[in-house]
VMD Tcl script that draws the C-alpha trace (Angstrom):
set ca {
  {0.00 0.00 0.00}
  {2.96 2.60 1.18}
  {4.40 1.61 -2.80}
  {1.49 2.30 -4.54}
  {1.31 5.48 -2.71}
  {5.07 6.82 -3.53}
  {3.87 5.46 -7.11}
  {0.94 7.71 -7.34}
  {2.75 10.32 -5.96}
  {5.50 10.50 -8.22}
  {3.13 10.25 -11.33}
  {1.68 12.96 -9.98}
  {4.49 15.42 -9.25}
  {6.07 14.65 -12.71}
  {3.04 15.24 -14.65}
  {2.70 18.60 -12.37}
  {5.73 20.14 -13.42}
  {6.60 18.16 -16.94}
  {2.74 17.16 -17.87}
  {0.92 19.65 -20.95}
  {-0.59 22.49 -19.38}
  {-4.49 21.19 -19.68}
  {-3.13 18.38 -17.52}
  {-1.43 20.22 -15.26}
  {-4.41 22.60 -14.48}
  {-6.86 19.89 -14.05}
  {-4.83 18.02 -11.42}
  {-3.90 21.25 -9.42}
  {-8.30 22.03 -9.49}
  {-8.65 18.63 -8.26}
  {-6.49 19.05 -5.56}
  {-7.35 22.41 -4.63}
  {-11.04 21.34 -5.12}
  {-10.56 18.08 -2.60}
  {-8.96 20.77 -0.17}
  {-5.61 19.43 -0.39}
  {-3.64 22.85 -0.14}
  {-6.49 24.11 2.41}
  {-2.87 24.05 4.56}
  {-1.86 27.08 2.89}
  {-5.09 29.11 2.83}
  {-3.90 30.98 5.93}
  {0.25 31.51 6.92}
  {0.91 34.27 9.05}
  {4.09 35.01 10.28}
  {5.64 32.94 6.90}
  {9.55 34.24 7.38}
  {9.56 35.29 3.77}
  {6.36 38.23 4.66}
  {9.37 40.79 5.62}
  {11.57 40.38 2.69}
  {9.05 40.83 0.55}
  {7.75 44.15 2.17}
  {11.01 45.43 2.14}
  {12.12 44.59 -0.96}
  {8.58 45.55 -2.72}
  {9.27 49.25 -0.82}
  {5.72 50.59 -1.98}
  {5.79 49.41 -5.42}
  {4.68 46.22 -7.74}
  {4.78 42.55 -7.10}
  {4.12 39.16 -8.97}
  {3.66 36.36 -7.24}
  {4.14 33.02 -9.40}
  {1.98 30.15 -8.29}
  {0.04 32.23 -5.65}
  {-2.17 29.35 -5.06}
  {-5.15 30.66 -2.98}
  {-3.82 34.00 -2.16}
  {-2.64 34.11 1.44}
  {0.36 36.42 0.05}
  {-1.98 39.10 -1.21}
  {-3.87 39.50 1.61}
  {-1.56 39.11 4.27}
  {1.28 41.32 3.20}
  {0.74 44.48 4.96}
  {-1.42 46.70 2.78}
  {0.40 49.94 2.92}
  {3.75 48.41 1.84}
  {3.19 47.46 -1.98}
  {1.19 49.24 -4.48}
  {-0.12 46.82 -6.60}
  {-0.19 42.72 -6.97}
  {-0.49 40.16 -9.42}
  {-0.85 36.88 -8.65}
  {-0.39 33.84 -11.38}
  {-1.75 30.17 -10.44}
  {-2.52 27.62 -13.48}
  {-5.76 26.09 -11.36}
  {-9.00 27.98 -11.97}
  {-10.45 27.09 -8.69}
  {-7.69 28.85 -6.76}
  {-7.74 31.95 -8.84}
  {-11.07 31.81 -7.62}
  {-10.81 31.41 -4.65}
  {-7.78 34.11 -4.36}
  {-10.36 36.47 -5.85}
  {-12.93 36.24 -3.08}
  {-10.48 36.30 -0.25}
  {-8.63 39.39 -1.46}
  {-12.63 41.03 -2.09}
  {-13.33 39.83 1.36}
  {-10.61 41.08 2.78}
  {-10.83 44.06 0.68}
  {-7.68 44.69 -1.48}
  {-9.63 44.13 -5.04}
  {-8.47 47.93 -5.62}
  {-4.63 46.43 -5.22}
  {-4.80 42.73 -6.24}
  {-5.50 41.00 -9.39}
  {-5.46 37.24 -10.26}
  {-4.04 35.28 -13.48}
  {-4.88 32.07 -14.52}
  {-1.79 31.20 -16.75}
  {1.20 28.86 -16.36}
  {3.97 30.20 -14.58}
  {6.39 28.41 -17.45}
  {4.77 29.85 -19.97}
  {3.11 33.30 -18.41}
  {4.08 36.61 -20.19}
  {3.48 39.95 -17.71}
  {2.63 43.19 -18.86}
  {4.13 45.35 -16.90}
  {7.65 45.41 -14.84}
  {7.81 45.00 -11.08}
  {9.69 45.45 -7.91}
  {9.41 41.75 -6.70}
  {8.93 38.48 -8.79}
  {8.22 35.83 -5.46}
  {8.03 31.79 -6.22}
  {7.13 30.15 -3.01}
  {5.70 26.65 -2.72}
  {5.45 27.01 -6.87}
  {9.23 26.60 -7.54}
  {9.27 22.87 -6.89}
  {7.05 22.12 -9.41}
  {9.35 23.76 -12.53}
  {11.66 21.44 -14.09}
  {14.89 21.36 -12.40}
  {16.84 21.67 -15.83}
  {14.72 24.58 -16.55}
  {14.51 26.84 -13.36}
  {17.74 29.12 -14.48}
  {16.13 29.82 -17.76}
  {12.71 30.95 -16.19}
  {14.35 33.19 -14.10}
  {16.51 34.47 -16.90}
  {12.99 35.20 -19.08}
  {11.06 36.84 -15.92}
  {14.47 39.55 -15.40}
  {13.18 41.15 -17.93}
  {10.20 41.97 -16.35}
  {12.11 43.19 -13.15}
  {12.17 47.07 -12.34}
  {15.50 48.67 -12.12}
  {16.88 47.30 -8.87}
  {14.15 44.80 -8.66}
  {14.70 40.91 -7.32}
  {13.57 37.14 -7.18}
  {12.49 36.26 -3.87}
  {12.07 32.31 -3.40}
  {11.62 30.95 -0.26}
  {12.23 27.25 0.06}
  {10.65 25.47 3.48}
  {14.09 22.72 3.31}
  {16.89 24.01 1.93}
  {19.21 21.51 3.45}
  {16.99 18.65 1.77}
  {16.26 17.78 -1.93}
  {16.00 21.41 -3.05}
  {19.76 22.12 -2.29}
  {20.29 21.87 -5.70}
  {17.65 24.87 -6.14}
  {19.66 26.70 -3.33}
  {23.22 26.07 -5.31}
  {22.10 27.17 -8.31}
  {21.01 30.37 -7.57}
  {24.24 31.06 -5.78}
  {26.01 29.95 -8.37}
  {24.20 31.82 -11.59}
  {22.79 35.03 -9.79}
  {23.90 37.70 -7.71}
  {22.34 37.08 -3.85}
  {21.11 40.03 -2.11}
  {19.96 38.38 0.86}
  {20.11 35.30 2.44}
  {17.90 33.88 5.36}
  {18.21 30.49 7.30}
  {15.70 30.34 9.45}
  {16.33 29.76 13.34}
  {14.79 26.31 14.35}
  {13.94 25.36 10.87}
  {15.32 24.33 7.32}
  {13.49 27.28 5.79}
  {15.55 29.65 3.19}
  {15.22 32.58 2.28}
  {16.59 33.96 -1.12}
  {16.87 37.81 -2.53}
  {18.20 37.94 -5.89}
  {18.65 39.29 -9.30}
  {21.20 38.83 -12.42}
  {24.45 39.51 -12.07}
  {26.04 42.65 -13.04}
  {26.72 42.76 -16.78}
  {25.95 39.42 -17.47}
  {24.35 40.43 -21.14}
  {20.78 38.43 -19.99}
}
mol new
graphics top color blue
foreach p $ca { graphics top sphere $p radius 0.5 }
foreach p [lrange $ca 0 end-1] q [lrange $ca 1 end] { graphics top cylinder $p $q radius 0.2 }
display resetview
């Protein structure tokens, strides 16, 4: 039984982050349907909150795989001036939408339904933020999607990922983004594997 689950489980986080997009979006509504990421409806006090606020200093941020929108509405209001968050599942989008109207912020936040691979934004902003979202991009490809999304950063903007084990799995994440991009900040969080990363391209790198 324990098998068939790490099976299923695999199957299912391949075709999340290699599957075609139709595919992709109708496993994430499933899940978020079934309440599997009800977990992450509500995190105050997530480390990354404070990097993001300073680092957003008043201005624009894009959230990539935003899920149900705890980021939008729980950022402190007054310290960003306008949000867009990006989730490939239609029933979080919708559900993002009605907390940020209940909590009313629909003046500040706006919701995508695209594919964070694939997504094109329209304007520039002060912080491009993957949370939980970066473990589902292909490994091989994670350097090139943050090469494609600099262009779309503001003068001084960053990349903020936050990664809940860095010392697991994900190192590789971790190493590559020391490795290929200039760090800004970097947060290991007291009494947890949590990390915190503030970055953008390095100086003169022609990208």
């Amino acid at each position: 039984m324990q098998l068939a689950m790490k099976v299923r489980n695999k199957i299912r986080a391949c075709l999340q982050a290699y599957g075609p997009e139709k595919i992709k979006m109708r496993l994430w509504d499933t899940e978020f349907s079934q309440g599997r990421w009800d977990c992450l409806d509500t995190t105050p006090g997530d480390c990354v909150y404070s990097y993001i606020e300073k680092s957003a200093n008043g201005g624009s941020i894009l959230d990539l795989g935003c899920g149900s929108g705890s980021t939008a509405t729980e950022l402190g209001a007054s310290t960003y001036r306008d949000y867009t968050g990006i989730d490939i599942s239609t029933v979080a989008i919708s559900k993002a939408r009605k907390k940020t109207e209940d909590r009313g912020r629909a003046d500040k936040n706006r919701f995508v339904q695209s594919d964070v691979i694939t997504y094109t934004p329209t304007q520039q902003f002060d912080v491009i933020l993957f949370r939980d979202s970066i473990y589902y991009i292909p490994r091989a490809q994670i350097i090139s999607v943050f090469d494609r999304y600099s262009k779309y950063l503001k003068h001084n903007g960053v990349f903020i990922v936050r990664i809940w084990d860095g010392s697991g799995k994900c190192k590789t994440i971790i190493d590559n983004i020391d490795k290929n991009f200039q760090i800004v900040e970097k947060h290991l969080s007291e009494g947890s594997k949590t990390t915190v990363l503030v970055f953008r391209q390095q100086p003169n790198s022609g990208k």
